[in-house]
CHARMM-style PDB file with segment names, atoms N, HN, CA, C and O in Angstrom:
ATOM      1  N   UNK     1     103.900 119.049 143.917  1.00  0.00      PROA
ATOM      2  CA  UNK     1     103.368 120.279 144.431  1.00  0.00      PROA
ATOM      3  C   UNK     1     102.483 119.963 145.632  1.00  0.00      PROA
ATOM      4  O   UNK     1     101.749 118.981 145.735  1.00  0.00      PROA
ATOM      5  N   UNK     2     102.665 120.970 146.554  1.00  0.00      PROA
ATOM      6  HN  UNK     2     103.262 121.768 146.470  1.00  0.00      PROA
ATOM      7  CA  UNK     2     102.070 120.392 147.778  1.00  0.00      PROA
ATOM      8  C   UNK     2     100.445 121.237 147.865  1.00  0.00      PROA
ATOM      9  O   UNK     2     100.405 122.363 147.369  1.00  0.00      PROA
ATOM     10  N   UNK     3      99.431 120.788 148.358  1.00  0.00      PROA
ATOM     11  HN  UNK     3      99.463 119.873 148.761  1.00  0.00      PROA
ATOM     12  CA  UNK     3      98.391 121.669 148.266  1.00  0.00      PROA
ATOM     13  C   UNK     3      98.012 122.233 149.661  1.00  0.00      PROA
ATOM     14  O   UNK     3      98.327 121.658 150.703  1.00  0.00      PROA
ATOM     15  N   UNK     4      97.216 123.561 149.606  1.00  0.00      PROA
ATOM     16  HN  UNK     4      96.961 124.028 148.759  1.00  0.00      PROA
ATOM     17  CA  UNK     4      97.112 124.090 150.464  1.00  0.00      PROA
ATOM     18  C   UNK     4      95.849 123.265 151.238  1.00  0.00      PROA
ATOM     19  O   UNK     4      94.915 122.742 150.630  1.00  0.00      PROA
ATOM     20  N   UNK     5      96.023 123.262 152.709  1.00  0.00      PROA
ATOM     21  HN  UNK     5      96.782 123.687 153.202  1.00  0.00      PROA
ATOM     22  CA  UNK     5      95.295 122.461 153.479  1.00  0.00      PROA
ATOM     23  C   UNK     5      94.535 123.716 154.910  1.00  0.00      PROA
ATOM     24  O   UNK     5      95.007 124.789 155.286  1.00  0.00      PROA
ATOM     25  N   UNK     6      93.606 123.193 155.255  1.00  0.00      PROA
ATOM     26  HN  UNK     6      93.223 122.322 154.949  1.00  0.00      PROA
ATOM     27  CA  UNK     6      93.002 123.881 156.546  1.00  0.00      PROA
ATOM     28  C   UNK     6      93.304 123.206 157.641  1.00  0.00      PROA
ATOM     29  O   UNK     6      92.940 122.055 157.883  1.00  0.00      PROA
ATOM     30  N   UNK     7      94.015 123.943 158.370  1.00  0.00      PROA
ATOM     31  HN  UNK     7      94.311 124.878 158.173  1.00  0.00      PROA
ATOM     32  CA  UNK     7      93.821 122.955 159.459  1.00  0.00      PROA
ATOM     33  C   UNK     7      92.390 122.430 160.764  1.00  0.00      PROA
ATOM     34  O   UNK     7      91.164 122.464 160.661  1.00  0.00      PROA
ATOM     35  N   UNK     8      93.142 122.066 161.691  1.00  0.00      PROA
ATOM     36  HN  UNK     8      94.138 122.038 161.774  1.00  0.00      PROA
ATOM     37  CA  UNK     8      91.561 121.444 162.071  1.00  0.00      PROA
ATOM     38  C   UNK     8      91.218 122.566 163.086  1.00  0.00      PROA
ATOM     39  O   UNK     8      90.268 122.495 163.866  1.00  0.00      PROA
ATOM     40  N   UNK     9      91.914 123.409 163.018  1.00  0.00      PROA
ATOM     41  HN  UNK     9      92.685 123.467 162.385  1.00  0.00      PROA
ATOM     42  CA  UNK     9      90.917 124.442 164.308  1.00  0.00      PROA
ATOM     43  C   UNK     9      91.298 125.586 163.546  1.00  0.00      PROA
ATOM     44  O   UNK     9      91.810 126.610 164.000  1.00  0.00      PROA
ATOM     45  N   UNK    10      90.961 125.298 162.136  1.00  0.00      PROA
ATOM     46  HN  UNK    10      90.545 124.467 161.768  1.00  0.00      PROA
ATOM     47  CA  UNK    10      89.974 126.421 161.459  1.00  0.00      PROA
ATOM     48  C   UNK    10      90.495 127.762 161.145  1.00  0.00      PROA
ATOM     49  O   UNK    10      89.878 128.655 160.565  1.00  0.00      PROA
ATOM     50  N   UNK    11      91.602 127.798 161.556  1.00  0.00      PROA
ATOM     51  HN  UNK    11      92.103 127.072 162.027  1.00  0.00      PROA
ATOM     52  CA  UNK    11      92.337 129.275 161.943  1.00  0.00      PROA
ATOM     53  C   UNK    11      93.286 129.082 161.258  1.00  0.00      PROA
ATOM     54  O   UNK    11      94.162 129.009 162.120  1.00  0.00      PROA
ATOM     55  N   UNK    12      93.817 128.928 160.241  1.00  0.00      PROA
ATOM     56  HN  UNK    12      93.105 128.987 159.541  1.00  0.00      PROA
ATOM     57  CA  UNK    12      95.278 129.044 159.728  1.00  0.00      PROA
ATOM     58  C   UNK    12      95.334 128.090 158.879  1.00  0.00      PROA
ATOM     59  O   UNK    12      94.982 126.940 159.144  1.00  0.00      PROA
ATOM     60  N   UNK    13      95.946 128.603 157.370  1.00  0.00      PROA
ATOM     61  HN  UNK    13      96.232 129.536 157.155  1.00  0.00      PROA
ATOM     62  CA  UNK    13      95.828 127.884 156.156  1.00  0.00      PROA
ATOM     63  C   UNK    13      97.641 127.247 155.969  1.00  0.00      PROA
ATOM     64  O   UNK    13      98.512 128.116 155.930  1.00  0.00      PROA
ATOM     65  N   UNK    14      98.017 125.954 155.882  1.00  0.00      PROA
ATOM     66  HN  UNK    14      97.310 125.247 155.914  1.00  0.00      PROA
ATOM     67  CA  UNK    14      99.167 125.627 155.513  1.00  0.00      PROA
ATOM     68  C   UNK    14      99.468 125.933 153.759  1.00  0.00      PROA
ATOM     69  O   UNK    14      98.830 125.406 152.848  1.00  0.00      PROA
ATOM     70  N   UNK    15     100.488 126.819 153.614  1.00  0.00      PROA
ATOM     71  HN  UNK    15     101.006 127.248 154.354  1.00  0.00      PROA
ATOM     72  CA  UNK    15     100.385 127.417 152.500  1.00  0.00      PROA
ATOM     73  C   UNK    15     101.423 126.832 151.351  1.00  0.00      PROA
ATOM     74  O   UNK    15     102.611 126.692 151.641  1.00  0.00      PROA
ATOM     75  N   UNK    16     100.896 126.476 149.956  1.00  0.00      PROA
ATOM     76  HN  UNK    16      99.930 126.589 149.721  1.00  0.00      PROA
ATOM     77  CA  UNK    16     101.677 125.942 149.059  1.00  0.00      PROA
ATOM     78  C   UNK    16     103.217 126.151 149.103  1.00  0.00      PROA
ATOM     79  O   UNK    16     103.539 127.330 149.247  1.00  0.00      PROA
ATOM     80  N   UNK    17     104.219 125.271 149.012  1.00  0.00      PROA
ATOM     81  HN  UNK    17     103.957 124.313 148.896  1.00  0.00      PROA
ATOM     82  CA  UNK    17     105.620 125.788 149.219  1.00  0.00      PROA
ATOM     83  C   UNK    17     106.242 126.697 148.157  1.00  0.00      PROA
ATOM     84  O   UNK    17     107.062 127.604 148.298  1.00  0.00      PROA
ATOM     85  N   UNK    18     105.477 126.092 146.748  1.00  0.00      PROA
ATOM     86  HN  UNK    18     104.811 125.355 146.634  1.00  0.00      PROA
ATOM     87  CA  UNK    18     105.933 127.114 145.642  1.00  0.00      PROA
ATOM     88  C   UNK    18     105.322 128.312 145.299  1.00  0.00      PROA
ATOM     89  O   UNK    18     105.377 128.703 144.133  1.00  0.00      PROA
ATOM     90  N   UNK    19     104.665 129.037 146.279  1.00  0.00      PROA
ATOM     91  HN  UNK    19     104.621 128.719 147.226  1.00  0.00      PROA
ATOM     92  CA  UNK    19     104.128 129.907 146.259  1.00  0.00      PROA
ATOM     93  C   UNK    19     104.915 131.524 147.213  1.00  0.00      PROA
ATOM     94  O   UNK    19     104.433 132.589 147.600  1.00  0.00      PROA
ATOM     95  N   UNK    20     106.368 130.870 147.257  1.00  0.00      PROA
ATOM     96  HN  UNK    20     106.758 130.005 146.943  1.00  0.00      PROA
ATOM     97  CA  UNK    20     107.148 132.009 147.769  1.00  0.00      PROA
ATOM     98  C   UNK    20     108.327 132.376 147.050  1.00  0.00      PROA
ATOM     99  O   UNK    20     109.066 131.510 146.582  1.00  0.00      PROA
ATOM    100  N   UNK    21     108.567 133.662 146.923  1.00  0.00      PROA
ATOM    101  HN  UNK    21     107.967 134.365 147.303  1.00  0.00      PROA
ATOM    102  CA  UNK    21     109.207 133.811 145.985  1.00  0.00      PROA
ATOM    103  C   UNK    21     110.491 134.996 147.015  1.00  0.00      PROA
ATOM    104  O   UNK    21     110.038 135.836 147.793  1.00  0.00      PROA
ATOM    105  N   UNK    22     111.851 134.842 146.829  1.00  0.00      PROA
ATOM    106  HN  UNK    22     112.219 134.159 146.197  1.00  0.00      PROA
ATOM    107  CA  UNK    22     113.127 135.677 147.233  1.00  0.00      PROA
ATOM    108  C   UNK    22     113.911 136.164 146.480  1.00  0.00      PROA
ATOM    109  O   UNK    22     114.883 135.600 145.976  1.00  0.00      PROA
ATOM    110  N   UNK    23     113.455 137.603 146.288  1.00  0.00      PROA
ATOM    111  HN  UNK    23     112.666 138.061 146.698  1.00  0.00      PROA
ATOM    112  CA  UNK    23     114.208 138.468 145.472  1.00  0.00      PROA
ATOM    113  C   UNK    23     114.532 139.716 146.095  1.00  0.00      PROA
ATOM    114  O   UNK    23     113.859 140.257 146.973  1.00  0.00      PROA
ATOM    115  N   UNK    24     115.979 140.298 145.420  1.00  0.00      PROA
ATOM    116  HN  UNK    24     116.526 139.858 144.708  1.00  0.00      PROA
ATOM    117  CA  UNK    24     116.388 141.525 146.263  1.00  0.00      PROA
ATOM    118  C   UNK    24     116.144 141.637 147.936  1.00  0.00      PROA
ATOM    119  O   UNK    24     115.739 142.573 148.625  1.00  0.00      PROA
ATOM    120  N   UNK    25     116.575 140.261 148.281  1.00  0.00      PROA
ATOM    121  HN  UNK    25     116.904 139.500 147.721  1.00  0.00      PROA
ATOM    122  CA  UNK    25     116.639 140.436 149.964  1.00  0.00      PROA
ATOM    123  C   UNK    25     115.399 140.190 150.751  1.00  0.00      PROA
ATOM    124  O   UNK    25     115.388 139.900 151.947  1.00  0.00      PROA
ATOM    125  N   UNK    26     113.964 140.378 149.699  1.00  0.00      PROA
ATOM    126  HN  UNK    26     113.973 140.613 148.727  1.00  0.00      PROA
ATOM    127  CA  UNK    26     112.951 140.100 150.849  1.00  0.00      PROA
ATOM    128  C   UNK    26     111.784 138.880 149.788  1.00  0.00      PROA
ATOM    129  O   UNK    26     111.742 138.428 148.644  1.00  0.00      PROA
ATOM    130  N   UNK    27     111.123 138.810 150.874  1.00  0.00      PROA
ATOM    131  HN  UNK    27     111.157 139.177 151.803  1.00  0.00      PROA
ATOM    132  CA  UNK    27     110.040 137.621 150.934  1.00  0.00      PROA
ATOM    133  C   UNK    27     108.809 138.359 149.868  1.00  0.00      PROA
ATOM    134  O   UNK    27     108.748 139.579 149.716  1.00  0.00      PROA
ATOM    135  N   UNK    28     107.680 137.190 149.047  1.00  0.00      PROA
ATOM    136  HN  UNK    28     107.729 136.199 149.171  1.00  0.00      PROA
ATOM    137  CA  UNK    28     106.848 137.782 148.345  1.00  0.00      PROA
ATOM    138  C   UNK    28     106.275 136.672 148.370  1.00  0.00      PROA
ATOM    139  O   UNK    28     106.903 135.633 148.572  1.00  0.00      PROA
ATOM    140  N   UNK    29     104.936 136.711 148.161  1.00  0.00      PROA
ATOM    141  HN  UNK    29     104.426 137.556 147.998  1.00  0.00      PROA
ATOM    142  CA  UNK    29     104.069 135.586 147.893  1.00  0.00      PROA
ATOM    143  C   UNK    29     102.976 135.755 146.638  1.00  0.00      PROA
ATOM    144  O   UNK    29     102.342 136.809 146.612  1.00  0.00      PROA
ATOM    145  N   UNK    30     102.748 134.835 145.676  1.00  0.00      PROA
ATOM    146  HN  UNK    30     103.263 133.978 145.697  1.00  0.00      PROA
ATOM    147  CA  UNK    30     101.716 135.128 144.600  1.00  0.00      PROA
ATOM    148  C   UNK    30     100.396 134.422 145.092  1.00  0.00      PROA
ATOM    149  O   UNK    30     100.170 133.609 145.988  1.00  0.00      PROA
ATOM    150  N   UNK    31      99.708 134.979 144.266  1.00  0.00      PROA
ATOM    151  HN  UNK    31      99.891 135.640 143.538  1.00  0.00      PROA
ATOM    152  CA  UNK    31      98.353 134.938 144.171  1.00  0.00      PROA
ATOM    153  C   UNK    31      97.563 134.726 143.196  1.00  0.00      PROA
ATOM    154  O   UNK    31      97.546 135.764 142.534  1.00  0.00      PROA
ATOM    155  N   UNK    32      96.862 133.916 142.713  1.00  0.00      PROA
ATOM    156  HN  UNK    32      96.876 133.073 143.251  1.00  0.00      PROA
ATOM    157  CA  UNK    32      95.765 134.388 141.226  1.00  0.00      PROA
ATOM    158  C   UNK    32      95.215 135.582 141.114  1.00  0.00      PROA
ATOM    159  O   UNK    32      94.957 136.104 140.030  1.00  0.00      PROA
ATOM    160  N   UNK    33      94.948 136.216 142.492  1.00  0.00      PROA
ATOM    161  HN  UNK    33      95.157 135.791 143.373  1.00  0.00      PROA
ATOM    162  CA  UNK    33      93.945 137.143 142.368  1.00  0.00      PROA
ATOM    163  C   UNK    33      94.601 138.231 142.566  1.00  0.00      PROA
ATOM    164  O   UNK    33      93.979 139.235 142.218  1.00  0.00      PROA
ATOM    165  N   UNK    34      95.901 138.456 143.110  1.00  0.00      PROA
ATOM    166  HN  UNK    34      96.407 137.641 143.392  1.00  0.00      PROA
ATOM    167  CA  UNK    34      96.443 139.986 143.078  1.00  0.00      PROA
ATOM    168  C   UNK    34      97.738 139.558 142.423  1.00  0.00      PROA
ATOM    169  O   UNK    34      98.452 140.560 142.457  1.00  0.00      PROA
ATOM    170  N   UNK    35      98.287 138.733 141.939  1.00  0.00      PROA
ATOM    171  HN  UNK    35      97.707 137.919 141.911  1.00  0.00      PROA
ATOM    172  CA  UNK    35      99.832 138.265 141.535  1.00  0.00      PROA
ATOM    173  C   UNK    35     100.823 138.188 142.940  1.00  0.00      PROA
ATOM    174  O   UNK    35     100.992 137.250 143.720  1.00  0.00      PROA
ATOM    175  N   UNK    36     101.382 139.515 142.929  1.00  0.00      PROA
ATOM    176  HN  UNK    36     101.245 140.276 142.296  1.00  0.00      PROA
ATOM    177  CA  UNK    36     102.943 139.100 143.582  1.00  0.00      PROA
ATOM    178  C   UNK    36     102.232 140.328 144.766  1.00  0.00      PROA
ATOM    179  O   UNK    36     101.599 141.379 144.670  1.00  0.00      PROA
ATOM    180  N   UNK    37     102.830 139.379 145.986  1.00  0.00      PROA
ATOM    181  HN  UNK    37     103.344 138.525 146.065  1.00  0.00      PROA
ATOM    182  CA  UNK    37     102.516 140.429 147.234  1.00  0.00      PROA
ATOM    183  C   UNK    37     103.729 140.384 148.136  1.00  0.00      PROA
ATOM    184  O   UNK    37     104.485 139.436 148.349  1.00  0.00      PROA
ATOM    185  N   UNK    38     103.753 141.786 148.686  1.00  0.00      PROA
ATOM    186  HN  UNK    38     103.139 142.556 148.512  1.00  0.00      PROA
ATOM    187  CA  UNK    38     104.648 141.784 149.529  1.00  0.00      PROA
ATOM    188  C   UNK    38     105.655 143.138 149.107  1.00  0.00      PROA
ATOM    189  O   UNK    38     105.124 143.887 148.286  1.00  0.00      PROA
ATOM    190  N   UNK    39     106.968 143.519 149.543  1.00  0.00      PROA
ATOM    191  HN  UNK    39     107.400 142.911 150.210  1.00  0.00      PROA
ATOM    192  CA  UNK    39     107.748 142.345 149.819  1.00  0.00      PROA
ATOM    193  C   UNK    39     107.701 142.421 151.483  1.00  0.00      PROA
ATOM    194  O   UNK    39     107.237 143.465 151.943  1.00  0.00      PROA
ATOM    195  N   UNK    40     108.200 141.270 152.540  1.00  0.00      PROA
ATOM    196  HN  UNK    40     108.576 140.422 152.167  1.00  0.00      PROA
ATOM    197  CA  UNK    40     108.012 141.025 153.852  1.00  0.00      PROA
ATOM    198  C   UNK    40     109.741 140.540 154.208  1.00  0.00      PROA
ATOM    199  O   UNK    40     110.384 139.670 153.622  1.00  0.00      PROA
ATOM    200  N   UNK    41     110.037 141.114 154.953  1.00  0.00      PROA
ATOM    201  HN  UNK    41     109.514 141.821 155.430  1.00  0.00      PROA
ATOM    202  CA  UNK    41     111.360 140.825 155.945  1.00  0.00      PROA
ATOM    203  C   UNK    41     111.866 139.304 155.929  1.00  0.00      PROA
ATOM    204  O   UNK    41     113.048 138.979 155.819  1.00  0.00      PROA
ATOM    205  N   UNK    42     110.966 138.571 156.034  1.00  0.00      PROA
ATOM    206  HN  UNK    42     110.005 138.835 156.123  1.00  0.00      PROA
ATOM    207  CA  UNK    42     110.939 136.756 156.285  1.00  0.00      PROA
ATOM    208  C   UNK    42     110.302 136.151 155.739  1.00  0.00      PROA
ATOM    209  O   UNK    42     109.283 136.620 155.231  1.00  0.00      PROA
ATOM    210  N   UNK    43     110.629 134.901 155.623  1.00  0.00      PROA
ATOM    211  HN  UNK    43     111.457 134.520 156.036  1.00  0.00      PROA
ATOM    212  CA  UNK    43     109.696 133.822 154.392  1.00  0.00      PROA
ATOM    213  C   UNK    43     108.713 133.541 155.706  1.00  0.00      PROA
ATOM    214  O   UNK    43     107.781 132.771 155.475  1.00  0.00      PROA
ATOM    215  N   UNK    44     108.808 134.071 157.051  1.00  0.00      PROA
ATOM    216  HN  UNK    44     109.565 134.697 157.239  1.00  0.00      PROA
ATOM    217  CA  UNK    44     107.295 133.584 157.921  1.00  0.00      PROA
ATOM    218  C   UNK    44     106.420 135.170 157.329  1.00  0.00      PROA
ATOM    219  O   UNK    44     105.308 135.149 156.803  1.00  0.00      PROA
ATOM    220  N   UNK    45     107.135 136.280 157.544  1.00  0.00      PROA
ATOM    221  HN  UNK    45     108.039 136.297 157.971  1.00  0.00      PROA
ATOM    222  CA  UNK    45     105.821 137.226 157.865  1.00  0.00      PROA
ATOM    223  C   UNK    45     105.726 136.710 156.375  1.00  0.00      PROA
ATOM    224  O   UNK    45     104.702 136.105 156.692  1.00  0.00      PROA
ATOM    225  N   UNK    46     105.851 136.438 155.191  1.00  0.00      PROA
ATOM    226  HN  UNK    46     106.682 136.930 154.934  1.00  0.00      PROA
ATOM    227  CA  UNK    46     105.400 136.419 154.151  1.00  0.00      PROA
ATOM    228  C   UNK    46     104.145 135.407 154.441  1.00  0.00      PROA
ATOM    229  O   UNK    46     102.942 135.630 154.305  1.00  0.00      PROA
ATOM    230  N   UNK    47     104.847 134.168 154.905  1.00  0.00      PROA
ATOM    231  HN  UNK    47     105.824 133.988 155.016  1.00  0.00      PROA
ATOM    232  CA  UNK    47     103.607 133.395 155.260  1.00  0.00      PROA
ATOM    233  C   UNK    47     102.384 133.732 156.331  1.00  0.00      PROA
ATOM    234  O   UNK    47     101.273 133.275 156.059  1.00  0.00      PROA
ATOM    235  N   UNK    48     102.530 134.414 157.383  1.00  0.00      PROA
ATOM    236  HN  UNK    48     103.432 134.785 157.604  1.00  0.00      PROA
ATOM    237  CA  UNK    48     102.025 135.235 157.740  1.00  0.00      PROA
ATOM    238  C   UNK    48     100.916 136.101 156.299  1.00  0.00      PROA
ATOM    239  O   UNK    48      99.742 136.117 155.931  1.00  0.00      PROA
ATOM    240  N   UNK    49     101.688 136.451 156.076  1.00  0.00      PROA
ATOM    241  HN  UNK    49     102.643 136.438 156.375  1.00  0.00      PROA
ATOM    242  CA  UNK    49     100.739 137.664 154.783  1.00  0.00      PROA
ATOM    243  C   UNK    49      99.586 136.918 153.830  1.00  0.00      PROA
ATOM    244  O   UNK    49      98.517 137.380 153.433  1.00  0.00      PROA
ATOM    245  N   UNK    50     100.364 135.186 153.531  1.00  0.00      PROA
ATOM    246  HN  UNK    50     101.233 134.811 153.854  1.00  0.00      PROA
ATOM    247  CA  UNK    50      99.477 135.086 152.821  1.00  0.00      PROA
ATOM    248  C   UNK    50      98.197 134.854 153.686  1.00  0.00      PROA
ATOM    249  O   UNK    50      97.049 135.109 153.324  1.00  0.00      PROA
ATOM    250  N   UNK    51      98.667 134.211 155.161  1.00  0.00      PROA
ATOM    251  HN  UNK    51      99.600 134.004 155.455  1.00  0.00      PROA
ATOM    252  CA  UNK    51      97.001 133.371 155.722  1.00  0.00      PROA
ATOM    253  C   UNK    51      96.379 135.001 155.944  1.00  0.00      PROA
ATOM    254  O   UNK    51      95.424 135.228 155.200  1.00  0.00      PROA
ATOM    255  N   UNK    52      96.687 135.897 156.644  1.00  0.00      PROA
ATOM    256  HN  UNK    52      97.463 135.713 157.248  1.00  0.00      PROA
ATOM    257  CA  UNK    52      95.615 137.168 156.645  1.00  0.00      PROA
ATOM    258  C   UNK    52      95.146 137.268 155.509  1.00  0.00      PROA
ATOM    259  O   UNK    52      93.993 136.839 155.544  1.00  0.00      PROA
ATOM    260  N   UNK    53      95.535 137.752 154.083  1.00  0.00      PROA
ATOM    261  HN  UNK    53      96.472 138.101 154.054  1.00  0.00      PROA
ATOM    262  CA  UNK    53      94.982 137.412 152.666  1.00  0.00      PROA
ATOM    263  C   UNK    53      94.230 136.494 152.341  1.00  0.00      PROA
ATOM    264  O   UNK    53      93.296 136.794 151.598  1.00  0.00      PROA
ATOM    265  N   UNK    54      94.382 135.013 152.802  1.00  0.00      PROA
ATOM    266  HN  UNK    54      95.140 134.769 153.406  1.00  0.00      PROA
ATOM    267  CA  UNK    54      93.952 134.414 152.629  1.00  0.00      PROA
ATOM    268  C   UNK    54      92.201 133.987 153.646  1.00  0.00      PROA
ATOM    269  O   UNK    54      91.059 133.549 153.508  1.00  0.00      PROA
ATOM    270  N   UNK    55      92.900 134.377 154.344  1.00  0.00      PROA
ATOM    271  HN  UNK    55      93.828 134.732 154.456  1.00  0.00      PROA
ATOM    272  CA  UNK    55      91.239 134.661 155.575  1.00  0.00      PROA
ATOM    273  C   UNK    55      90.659 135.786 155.275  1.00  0.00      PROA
ATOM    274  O   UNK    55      89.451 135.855 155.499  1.00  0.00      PROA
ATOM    275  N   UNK    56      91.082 136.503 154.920  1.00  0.00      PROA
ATOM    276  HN  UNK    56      92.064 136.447 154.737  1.00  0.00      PROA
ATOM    277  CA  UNK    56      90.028 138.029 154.008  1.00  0.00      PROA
ATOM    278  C   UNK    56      89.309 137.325 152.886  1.00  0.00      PROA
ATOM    279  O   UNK    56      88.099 137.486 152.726  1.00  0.00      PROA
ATOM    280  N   UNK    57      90.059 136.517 152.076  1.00  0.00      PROA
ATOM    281  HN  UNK    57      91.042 136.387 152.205  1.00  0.00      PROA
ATOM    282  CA  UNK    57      89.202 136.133 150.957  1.00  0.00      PROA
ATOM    283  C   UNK    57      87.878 135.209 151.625  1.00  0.00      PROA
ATOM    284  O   UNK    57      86.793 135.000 151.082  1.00  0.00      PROA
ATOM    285  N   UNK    58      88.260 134.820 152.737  1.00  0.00      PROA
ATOM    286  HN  UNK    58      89.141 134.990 153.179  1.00  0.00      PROA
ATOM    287  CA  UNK    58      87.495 133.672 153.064  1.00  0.00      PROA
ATOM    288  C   UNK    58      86.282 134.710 153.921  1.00  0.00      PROA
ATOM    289  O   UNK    58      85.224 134.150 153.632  1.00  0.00      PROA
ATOM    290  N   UNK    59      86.045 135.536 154.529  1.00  0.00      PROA
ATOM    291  HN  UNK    59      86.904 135.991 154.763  1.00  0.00      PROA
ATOM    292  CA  UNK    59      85.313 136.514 155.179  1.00  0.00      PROA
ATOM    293  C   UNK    59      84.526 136.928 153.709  1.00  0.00      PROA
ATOM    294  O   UNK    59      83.327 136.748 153.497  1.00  0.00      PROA
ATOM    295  N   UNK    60      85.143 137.304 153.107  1.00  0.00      PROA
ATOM    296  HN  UNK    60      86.117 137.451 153.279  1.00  0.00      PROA
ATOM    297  CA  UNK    60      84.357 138.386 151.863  1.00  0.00      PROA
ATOM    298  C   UNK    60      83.587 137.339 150.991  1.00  0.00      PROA
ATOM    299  O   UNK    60      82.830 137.780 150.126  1.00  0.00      PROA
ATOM    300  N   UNK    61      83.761 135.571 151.200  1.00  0.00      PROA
ATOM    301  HN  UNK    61      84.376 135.213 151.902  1.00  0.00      PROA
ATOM    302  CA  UNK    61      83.261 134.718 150.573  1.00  0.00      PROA
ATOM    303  C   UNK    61      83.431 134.476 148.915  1.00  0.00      PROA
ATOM    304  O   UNK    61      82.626 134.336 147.994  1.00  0.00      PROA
ATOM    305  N   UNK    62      85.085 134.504 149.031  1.00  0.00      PROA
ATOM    306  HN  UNK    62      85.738 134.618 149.779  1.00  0.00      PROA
ATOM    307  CA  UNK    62      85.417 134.753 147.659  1.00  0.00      PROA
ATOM    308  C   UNK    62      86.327 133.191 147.162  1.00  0.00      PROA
ATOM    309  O   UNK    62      86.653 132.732 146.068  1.00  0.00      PROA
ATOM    310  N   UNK    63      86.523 132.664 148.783  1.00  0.00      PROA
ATOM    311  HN  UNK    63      86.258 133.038 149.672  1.00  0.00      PROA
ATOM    312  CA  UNK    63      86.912 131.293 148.423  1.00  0.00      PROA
ATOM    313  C   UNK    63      86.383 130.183 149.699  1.00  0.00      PROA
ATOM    314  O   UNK    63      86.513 130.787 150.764  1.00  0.00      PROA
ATOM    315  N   UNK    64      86.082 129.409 149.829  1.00  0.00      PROA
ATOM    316  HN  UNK    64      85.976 128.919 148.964  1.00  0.00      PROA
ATOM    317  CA  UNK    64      85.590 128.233 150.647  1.00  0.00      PROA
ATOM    318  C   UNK    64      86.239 127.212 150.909  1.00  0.00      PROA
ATOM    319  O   UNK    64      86.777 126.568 150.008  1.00  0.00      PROA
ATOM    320  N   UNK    65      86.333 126.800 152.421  1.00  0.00      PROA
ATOM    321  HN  UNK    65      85.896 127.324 153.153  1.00  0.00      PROA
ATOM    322  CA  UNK    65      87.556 126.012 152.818  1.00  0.00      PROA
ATOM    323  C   UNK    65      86.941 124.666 152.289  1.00  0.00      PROA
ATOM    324  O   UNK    65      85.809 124.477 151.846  1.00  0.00      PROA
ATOM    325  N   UNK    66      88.026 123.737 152.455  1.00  0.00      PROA
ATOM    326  HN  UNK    66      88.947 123.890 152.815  1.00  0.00      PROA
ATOM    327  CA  UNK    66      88.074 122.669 151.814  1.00  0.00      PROA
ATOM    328  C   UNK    66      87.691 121.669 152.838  1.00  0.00      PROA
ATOM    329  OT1 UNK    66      87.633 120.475 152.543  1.00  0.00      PROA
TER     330      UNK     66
END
């Protein structure tokens, strides 16, 4: 399992690979904190979806980069 990493200019989270899921044609991504999100056109806007999600959590101080 690969882990999620920050990169070095702070802006954009490389996101777990098993954390995407393709059903009925479109893209979804899980979460602990909301489960299953989406669904998104592409396995990018999905990835896309999670780093905005994932930088909201990080604004509201609900998770801290590594």
């Amino acid at each position: 399992m690969q882990a999620q990493r920050w990169e070095d200019t702070g802006k954009r989270f490389h996101p777990k690979t098993d954390r995407f899921v393709y059903s009925d044609q479109k893209w979804y991504f899980i979460t602990r904190e909301d489960g299953c999100m989406g669904p998104y056109e592409s396995k990018e806007a999905a990835e896309d979806g999670l780093c905005s999600f994932l930088m909201e959590l990080l604004e509201k101080n609900k998770i801290c980069p590594i």
